[in-house]
mmCIF file of the N, C-alpha and C atoms, coordinates in Angstrom:
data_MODEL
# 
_entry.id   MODEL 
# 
loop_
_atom_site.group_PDB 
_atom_site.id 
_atom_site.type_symbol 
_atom_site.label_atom_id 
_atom_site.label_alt_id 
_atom_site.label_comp_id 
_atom_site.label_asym_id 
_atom_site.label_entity_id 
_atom_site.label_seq_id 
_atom_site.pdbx_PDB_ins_code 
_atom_site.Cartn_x 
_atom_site.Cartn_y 
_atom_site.Cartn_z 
_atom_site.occupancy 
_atom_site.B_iso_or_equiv 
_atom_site.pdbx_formal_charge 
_atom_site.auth_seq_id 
_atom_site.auth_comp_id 
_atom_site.auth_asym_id 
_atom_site.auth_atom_id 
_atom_site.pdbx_PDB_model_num 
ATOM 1   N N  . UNK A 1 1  ? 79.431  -299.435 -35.704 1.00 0.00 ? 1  UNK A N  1 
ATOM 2   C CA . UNK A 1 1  ? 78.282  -298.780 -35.119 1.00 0.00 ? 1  UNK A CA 1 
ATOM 3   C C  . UNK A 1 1  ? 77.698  -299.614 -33.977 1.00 0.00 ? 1  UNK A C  1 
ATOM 4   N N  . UNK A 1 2  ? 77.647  -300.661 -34.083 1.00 0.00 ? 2  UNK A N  1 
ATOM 5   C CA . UNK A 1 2  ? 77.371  -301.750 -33.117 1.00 0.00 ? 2  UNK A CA 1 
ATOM 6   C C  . UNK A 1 2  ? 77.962  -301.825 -31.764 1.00 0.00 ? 2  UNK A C  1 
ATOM 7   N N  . UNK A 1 3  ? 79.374  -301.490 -31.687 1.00 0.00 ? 3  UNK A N  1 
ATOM 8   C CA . UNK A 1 3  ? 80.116  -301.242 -30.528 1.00 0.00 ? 3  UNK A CA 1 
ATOM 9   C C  . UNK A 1 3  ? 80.136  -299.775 -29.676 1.00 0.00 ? 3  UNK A C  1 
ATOM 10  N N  . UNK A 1 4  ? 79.350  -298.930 -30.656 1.00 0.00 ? 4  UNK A N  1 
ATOM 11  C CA . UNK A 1 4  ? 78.980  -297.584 -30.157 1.00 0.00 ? 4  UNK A CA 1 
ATOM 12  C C  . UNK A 1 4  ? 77.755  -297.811 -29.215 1.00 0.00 ? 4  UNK A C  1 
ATOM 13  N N  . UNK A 1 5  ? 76.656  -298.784 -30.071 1.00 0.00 ? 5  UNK A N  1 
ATOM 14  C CA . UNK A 1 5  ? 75.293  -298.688 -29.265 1.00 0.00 ? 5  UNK A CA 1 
ATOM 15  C C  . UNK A 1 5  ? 75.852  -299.553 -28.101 1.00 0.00 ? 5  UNK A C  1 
ATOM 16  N N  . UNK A 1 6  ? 76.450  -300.499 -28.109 1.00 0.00 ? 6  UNK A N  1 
ATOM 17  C CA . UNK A 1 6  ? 76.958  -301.280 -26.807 1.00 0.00 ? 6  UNK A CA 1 
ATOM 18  C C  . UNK A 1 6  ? 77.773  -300.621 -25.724 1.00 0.00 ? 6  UNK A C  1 
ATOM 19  N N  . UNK A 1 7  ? 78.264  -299.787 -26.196 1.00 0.00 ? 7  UNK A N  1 
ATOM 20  C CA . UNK A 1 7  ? 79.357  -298.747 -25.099 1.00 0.00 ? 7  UNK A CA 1 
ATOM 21  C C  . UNK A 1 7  ? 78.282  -297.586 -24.569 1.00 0.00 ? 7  UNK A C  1 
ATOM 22  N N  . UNK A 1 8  ? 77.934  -297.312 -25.674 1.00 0.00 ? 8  UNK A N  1 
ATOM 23  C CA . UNK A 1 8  ? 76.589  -296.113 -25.140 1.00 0.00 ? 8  UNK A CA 1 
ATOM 24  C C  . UNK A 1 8  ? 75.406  -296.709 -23.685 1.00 0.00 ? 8  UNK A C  1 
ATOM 25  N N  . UNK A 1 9  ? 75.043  -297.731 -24.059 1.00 0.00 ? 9  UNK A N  1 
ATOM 26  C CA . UNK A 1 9  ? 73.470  -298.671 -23.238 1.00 0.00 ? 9  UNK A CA 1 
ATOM 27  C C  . UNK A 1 9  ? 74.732  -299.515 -21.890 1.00 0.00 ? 9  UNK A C  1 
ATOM 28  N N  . UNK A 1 10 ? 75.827  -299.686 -22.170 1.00 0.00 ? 10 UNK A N  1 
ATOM 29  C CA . UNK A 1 10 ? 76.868  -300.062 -21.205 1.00 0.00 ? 10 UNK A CA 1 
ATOM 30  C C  . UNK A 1 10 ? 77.147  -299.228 -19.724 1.00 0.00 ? 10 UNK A C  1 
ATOM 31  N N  . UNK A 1 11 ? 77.006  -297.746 -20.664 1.00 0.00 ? 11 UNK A N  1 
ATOM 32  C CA . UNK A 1 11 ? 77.492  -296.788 -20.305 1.00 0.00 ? 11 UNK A CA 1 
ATOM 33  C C  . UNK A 1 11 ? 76.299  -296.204 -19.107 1.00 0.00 ? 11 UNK A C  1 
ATOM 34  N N  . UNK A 1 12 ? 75.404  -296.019 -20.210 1.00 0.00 ? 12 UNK A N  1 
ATOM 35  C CA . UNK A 1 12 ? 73.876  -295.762 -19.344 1.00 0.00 ? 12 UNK A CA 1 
ATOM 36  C C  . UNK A 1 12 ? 73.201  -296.743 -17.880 1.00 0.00 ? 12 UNK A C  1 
ATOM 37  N N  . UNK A 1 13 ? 73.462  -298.004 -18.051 1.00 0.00 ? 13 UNK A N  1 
ATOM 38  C CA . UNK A 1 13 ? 72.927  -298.706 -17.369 1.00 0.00 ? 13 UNK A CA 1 
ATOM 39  C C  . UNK A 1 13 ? 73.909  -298.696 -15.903 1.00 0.00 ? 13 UNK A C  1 
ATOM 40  N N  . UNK A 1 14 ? 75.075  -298.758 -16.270 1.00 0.00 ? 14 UNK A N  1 
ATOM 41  C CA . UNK A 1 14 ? 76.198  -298.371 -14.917 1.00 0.00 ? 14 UNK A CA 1 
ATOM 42  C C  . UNK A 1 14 ? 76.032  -296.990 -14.428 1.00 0.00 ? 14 UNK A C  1 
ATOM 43  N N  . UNK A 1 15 ? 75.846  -296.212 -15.300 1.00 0.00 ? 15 UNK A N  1 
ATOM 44  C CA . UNK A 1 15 ? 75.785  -294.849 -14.505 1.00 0.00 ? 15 UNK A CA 1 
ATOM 45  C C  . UNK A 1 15 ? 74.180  -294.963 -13.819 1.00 0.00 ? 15 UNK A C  1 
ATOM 46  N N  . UNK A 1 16 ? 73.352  -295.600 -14.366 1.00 0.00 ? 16 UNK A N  1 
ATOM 47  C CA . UNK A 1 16 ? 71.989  -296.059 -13.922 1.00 0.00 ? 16 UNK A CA 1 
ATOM 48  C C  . UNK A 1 16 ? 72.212  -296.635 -12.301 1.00 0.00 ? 16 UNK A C  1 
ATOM 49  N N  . UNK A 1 17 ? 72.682  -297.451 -12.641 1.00 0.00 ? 17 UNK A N  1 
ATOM 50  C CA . UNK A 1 17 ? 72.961  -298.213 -10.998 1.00 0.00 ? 17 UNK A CA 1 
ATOM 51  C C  . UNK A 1 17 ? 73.904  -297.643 -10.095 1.00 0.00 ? 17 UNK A C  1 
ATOM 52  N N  . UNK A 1 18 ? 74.595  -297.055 -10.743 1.00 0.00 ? 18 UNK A N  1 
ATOM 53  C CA . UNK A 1 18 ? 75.743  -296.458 -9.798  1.00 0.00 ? 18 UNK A CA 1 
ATOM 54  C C  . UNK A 1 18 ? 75.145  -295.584 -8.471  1.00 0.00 ? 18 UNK A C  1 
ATOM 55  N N  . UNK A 1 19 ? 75.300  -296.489 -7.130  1.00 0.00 ? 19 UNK A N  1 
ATOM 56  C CA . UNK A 1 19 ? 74.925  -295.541 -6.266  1.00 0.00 ? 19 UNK A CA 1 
ATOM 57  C C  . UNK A 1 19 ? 75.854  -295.661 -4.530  1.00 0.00 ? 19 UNK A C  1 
ATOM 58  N N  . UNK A 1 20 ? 76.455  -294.519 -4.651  1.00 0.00 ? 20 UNK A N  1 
ATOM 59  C CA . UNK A 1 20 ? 77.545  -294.490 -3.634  1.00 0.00 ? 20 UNK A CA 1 
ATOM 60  C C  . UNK A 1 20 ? 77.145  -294.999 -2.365  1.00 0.00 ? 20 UNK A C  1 
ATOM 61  N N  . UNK A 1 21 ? 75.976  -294.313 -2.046  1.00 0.00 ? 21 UNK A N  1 
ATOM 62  C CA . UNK A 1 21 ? 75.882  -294.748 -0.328  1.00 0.00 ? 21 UNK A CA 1 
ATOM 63  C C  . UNK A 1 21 ? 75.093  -296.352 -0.211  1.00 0.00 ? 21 UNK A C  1 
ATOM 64  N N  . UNK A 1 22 ? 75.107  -296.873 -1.391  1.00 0.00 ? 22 UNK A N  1 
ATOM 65  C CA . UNK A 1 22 ? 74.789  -297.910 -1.427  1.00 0.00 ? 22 UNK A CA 1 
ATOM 66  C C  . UNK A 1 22 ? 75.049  -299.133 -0.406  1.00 0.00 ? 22 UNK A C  1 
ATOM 67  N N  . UNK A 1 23 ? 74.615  -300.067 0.021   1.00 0.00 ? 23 UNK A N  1 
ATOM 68  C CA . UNK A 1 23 ? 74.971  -301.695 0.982   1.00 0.00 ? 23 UNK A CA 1 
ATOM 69  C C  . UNK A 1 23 ? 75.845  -302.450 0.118   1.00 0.00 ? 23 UNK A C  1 
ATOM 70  N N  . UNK A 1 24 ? 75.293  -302.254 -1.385  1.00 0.00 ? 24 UNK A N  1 
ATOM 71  C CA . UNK A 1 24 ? 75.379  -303.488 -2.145  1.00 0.00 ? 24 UNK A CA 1 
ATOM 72  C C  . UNK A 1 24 ? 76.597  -303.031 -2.836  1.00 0.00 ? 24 UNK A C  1 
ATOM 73  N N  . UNK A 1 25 ? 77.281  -304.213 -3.143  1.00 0.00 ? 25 UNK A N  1 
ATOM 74  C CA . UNK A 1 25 ? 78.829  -303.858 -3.404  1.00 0.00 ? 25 UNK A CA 1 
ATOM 75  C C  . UNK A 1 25 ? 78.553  -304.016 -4.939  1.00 0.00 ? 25 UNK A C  1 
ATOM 76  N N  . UNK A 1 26 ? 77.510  -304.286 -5.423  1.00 0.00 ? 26 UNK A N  1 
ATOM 77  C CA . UNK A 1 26 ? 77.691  -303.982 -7.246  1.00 0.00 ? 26 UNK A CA 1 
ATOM 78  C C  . UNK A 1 26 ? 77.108  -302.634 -7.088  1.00 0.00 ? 26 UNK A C  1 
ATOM 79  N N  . UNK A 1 27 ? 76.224  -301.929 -6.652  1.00 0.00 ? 27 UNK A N  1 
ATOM 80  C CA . UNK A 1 27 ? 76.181  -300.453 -7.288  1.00 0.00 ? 27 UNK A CA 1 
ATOM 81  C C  . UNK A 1 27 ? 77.391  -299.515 -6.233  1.00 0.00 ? 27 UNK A C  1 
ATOM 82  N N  . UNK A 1 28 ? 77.972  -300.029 -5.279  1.00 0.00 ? 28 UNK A N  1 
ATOM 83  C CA . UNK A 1 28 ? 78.972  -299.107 -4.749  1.00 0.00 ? 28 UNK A CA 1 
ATOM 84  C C  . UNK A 1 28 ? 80.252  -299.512 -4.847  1.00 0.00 ? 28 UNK A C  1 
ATOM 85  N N  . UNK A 1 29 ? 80.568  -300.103 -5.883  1.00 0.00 ? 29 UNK A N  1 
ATOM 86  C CA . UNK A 1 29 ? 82.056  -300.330 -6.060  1.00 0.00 ? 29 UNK A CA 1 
ATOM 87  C C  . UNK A 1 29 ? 81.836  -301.380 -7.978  1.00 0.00 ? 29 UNK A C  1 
ATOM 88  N N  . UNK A 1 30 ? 80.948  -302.128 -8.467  1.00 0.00 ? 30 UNK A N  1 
ATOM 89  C CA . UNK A 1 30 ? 81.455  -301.906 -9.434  1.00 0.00 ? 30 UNK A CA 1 
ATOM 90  C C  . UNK A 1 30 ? 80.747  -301.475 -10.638 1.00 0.00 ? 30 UNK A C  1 
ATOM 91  N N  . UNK A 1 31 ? 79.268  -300.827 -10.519 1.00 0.00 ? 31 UNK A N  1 
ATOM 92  C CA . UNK A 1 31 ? 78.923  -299.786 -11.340 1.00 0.00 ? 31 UNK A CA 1 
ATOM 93  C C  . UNK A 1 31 ? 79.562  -298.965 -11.394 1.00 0.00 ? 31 UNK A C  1 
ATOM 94  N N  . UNK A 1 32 ? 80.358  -297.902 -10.502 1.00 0.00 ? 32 UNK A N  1 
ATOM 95  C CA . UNK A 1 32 ? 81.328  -297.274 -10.972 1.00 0.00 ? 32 UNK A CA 1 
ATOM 96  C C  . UNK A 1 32 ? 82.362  -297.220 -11.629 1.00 0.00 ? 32 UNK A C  1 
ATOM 97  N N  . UNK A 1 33 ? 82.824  -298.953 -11.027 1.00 0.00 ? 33 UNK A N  1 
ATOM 98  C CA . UNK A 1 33 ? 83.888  -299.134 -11.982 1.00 0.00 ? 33 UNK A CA 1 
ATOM 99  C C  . UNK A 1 33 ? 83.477  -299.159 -13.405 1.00 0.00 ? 33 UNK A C  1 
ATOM 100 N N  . UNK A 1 34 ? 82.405  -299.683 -14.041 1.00 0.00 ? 34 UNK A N  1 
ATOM 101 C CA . UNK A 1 34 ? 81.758  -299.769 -15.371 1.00 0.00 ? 34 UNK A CA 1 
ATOM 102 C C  . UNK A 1 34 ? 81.819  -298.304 -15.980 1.00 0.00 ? 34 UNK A C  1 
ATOM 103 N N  . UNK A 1 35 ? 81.573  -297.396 -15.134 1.00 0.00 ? 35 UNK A N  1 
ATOM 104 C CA . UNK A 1 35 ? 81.482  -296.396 -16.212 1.00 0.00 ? 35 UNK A CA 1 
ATOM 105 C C  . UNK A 1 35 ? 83.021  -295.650 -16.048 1.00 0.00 ? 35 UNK A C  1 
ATOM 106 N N  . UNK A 1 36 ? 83.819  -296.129 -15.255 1.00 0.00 ? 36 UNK A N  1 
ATOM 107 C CA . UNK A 1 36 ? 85.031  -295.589 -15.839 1.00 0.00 ? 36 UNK A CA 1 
ATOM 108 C C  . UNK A 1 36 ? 85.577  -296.346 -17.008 1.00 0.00 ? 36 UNK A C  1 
ATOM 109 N N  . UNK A 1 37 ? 85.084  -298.009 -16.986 1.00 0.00 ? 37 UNK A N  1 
ATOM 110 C CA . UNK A 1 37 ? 85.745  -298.467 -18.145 1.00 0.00 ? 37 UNK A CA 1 
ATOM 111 C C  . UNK A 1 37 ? 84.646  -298.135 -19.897 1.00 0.00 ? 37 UNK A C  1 
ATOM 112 N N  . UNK A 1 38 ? 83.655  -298.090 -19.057 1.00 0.00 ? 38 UNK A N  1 
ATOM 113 C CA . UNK A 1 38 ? 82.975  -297.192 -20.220 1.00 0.00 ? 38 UNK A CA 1 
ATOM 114 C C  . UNK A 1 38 ? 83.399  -296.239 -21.076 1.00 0.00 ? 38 UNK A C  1 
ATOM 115 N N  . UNK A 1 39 ? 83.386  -295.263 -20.251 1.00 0.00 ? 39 UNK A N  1 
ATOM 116 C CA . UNK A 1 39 ? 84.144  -294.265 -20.339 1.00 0.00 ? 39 UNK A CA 1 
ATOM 117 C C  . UNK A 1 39 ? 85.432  -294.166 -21.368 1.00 0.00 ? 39 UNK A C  1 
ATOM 118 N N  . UNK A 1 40 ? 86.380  -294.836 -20.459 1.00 0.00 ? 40 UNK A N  1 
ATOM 119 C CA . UNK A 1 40 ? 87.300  -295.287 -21.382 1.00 0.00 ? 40 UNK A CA 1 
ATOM 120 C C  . UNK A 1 40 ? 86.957  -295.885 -23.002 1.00 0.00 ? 40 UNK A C  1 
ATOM 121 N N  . UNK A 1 41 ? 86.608  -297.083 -22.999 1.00 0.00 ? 41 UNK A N  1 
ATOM 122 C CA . UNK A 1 41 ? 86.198  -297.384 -24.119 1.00 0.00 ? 41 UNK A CA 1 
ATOM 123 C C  . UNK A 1 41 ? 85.375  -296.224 -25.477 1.00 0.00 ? 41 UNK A C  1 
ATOM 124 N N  . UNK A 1 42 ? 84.324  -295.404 -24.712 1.00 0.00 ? 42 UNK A N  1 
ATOM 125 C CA . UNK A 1 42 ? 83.908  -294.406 -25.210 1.00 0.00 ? 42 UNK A CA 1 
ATOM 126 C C  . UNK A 1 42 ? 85.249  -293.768 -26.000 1.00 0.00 ? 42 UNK A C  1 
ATOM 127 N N  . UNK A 1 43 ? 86.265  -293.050 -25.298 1.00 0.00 ? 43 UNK A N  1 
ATOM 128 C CA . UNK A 1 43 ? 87.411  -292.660 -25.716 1.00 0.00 ? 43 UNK A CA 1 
ATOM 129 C C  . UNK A 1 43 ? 88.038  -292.758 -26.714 1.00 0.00 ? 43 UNK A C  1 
ATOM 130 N N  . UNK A 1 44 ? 88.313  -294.520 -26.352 1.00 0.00 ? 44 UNK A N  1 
ATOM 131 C CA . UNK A 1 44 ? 88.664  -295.091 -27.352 1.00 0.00 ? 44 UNK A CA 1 
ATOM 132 C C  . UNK A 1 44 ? 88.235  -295.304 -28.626 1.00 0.00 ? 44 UNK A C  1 
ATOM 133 N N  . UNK A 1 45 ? 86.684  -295.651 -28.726 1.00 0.00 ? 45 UNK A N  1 
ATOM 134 C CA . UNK A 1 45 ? 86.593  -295.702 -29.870 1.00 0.00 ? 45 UNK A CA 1 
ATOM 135 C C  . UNK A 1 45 ? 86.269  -294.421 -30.978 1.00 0.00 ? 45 UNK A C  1 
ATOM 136 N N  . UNK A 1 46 ? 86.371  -293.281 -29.976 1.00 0.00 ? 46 UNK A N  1 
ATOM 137 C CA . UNK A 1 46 ? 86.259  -291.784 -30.830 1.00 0.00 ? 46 UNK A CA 1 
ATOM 138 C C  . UNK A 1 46 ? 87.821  -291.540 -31.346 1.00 0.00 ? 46 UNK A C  1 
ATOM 139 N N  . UNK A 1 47 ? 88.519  -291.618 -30.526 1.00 0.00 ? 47 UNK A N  1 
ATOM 140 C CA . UNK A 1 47 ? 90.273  -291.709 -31.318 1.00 0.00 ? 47 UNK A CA 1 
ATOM 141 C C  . UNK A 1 47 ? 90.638  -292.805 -32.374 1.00 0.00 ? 47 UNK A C  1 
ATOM 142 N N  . UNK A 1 48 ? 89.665  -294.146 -32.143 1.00 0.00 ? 48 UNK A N  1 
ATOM 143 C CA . UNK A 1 48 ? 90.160  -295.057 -33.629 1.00 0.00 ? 48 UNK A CA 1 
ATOM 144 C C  . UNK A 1 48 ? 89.199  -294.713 -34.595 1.00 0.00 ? 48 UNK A C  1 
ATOM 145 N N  . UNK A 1 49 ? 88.019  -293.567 -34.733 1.00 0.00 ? 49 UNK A N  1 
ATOM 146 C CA . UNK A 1 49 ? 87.202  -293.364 -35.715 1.00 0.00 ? 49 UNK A CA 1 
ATOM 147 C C  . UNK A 1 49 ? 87.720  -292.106 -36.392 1.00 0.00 ? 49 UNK A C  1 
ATOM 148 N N  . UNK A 1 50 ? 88.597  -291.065 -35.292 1.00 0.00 ? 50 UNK A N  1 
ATOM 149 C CA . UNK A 1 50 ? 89.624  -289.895 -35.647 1.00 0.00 ? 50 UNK A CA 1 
ATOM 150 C C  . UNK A 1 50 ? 90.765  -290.509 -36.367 1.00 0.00 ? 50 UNK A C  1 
ATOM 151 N N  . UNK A 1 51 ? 91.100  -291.369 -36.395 1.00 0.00 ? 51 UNK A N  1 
ATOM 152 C CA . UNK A 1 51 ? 92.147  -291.876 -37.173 1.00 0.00 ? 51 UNK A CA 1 
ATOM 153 C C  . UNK A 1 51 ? 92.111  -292.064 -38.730 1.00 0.00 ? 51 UNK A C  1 
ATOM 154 N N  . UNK A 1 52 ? 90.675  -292.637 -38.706 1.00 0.00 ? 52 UNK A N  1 
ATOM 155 C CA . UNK A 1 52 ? 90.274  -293.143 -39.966 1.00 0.00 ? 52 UNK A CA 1 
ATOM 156 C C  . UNK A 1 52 ? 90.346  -291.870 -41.336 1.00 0.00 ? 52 UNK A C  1 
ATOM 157 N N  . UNK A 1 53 ? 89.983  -290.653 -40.710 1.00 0.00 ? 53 UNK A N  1 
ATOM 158 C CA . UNK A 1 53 ? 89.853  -289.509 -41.303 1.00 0.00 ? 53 UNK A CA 1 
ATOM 159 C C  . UNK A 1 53 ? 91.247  -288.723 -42.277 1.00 0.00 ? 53 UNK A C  1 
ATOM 160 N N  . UNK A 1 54 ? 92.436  -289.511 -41.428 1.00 0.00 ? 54 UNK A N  1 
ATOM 161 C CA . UNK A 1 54 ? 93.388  -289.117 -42.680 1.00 0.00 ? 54 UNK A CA 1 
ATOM 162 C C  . UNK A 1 54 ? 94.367  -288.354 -41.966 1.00 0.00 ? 54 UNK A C  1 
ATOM 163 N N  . UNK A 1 55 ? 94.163  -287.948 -40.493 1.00 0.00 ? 55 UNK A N  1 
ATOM 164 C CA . UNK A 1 55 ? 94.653  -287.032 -40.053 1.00 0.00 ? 55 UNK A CA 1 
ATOM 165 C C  . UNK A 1 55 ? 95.187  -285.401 -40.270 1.00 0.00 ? 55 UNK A C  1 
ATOM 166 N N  . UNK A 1 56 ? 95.688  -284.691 -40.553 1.00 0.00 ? 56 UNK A N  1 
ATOM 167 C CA . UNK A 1 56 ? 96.737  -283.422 -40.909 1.00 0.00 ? 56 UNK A CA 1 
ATOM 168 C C  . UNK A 1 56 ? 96.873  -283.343 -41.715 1.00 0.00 ? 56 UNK A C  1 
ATOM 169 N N  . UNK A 1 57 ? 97.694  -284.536 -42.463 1.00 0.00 ? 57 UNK A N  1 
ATOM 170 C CA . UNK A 1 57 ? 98.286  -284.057 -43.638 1.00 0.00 ? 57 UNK A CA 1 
ATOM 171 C C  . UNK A 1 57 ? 99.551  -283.651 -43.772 1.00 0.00 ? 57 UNK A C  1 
ATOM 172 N N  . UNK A 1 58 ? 100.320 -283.911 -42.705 1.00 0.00 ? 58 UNK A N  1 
ATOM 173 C CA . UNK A 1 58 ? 101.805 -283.090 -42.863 1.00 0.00 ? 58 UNK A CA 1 
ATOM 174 C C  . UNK A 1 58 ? 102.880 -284.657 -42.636 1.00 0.00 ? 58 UNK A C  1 
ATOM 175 N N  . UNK A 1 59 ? 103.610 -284.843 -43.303 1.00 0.00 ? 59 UNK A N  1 
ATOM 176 C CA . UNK A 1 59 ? 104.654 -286.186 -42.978 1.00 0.00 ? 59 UNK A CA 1 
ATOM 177 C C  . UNK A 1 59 ? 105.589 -285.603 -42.476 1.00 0.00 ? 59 UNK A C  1 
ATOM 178 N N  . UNK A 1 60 ? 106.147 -285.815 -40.797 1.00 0.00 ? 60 UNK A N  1 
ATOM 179 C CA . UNK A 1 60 ? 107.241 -285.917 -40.759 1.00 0.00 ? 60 UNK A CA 1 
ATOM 180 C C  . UNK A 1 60 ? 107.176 -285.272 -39.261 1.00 0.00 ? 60 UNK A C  1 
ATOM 181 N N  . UNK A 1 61 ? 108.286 -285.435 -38.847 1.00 0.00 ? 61 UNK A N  1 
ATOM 182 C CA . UNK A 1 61 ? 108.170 -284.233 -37.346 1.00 0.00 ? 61 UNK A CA 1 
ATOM 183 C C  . UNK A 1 61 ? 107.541 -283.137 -36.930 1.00 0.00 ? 61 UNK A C  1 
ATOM 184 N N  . UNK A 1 62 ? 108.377 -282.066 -37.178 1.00 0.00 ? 62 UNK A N  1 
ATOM 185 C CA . UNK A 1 62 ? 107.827 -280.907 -36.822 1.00 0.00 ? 62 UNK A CA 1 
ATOM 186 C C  . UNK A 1 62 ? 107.039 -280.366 -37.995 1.00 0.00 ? 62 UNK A C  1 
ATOM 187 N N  . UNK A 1 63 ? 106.852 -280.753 -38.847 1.00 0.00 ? 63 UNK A N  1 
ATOM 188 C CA . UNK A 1 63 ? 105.674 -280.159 -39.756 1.00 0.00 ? 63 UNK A CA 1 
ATOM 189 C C  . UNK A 1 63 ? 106.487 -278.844 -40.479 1.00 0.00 ? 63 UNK A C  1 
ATOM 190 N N  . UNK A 1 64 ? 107.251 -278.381 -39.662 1.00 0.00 ? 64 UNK A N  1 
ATOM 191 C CA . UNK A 1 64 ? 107.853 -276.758 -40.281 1.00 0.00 ? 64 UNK A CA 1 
ATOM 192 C C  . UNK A 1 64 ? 109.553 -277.457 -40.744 1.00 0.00 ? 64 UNK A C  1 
ATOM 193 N N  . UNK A 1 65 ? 109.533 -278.040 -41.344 1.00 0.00 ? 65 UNK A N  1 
ATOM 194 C CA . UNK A 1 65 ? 111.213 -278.672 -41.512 1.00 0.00 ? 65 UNK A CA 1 
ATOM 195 C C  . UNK A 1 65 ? 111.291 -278.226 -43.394 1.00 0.00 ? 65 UNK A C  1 
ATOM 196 N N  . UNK A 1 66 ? 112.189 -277.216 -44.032 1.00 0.00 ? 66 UNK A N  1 
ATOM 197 C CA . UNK A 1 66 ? 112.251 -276.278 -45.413 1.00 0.00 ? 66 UNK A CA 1 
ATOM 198 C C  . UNK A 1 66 ? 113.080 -277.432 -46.193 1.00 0.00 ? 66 UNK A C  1 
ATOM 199 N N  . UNK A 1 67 ? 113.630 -277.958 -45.138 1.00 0.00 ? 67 UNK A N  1 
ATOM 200 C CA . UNK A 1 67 ? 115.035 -279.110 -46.235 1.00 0.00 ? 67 UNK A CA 1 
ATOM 201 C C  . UNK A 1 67 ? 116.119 -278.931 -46.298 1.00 0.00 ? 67 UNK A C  1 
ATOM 202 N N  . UNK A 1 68 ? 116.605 -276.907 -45.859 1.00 0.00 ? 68 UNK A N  1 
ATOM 203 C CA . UNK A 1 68 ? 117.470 -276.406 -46.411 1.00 0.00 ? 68 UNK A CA 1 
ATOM 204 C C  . UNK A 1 68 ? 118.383 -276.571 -44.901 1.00 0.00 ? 68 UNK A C  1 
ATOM 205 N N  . UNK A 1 69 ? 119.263 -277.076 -44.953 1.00 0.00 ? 69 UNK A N  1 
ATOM 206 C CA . UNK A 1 69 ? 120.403 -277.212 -43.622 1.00 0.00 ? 69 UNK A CA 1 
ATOM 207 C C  . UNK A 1 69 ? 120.905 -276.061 -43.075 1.00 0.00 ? 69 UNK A C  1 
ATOM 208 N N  . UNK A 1 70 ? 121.064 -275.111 -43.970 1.00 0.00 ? 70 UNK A N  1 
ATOM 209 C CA . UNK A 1 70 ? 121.698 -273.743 -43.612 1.00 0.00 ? 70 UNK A CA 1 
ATOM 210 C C  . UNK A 1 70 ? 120.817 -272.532 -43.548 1.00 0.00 ? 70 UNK A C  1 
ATOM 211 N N  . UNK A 1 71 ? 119.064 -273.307 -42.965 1.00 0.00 ? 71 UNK A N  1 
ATOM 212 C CA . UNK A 1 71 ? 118.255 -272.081 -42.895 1.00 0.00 ? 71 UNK A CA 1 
ATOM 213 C C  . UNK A 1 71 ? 117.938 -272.104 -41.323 1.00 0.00 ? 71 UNK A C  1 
ATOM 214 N N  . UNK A 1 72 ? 117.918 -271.206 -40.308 1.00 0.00 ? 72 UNK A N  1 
ATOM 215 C CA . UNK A 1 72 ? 117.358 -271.411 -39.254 1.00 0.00 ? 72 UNK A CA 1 
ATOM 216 C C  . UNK A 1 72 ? 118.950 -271.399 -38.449 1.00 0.00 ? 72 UNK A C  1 
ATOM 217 N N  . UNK A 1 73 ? 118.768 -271.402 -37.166 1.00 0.00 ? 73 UNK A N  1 
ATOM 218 C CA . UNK A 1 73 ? 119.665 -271.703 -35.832 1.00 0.00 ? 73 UNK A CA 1 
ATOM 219 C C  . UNK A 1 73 ? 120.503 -270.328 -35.839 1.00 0.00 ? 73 UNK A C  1 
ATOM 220 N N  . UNK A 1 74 ? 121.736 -270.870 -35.680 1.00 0.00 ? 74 UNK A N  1 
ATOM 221 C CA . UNK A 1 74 ? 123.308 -269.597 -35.705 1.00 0.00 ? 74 UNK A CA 1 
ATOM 222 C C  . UNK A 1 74 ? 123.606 -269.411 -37.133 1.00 0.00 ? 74 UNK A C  1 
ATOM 223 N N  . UNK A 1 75 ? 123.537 -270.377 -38.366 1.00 0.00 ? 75 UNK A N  1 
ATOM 224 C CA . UNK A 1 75 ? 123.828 -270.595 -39.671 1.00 0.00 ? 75 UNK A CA 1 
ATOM 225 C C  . UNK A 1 75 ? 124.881 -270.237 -39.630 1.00 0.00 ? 75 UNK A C  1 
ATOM 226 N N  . UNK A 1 76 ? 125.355 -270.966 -38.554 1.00 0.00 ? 76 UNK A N  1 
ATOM 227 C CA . UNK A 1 76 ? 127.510 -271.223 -38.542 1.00 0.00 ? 76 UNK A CA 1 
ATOM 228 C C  . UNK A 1 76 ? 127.657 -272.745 -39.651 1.00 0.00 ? 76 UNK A C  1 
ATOM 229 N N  . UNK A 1 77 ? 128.962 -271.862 -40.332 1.00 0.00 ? 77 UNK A N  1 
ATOM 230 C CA . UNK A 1 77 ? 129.257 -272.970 -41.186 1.00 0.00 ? 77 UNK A CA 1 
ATOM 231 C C  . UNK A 1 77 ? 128.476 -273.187 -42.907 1.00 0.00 ? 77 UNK A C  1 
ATOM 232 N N  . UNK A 1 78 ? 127.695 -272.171 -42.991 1.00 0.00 ? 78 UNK A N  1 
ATOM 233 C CA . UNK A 1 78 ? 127.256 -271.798 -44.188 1.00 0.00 ? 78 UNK A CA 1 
ATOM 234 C C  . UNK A 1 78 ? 127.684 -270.729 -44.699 1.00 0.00 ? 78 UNK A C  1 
ATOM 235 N N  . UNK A 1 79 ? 127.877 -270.937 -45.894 1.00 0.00 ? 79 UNK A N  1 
ATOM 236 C CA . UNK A 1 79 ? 128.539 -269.684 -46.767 1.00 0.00 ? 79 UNK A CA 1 
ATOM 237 C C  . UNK A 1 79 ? 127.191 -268.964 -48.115 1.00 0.00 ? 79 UNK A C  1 
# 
């Protein structure tokens, strides 16, 4: 939770400063950069908290796989 409020107030304060027609080369080149890596990070840590959840539920490739070799395709070679 700690790395949420830090990515969140990270997030805010770069998009805060971020200002294009700016002189100053920290709000026109790397407050922006901050909130793309914000950003990112944001991302990130919503896909390693989606993980935690267990995912689907299905093991294996395609999820639709019966077991049976001679079900599906041309079923050449099955009798």
């Amino acid at each position: 939770m700690k790395s949420l409020i830090f990515i969140l107030i990270g997030l805010y304060l770069s998009w805060h400063y971020t200002d294009l027609a700016s002189d100053s080369s920290i709000q026109n080149a790397l407050a922006p950069l901050g909130v793309f890596i914000f950003l990112v990070l944001l991302a990130m840590w919503f896909v390693s908290k989606g993980d935690r959840r267990g995912g689907t539920g299905t093991s294996g490739g395609s999820g639709d796989y019966s077991g049976d070799s001679c079900s599906g395709g041309d079923g050449g070679g099955c009798d």
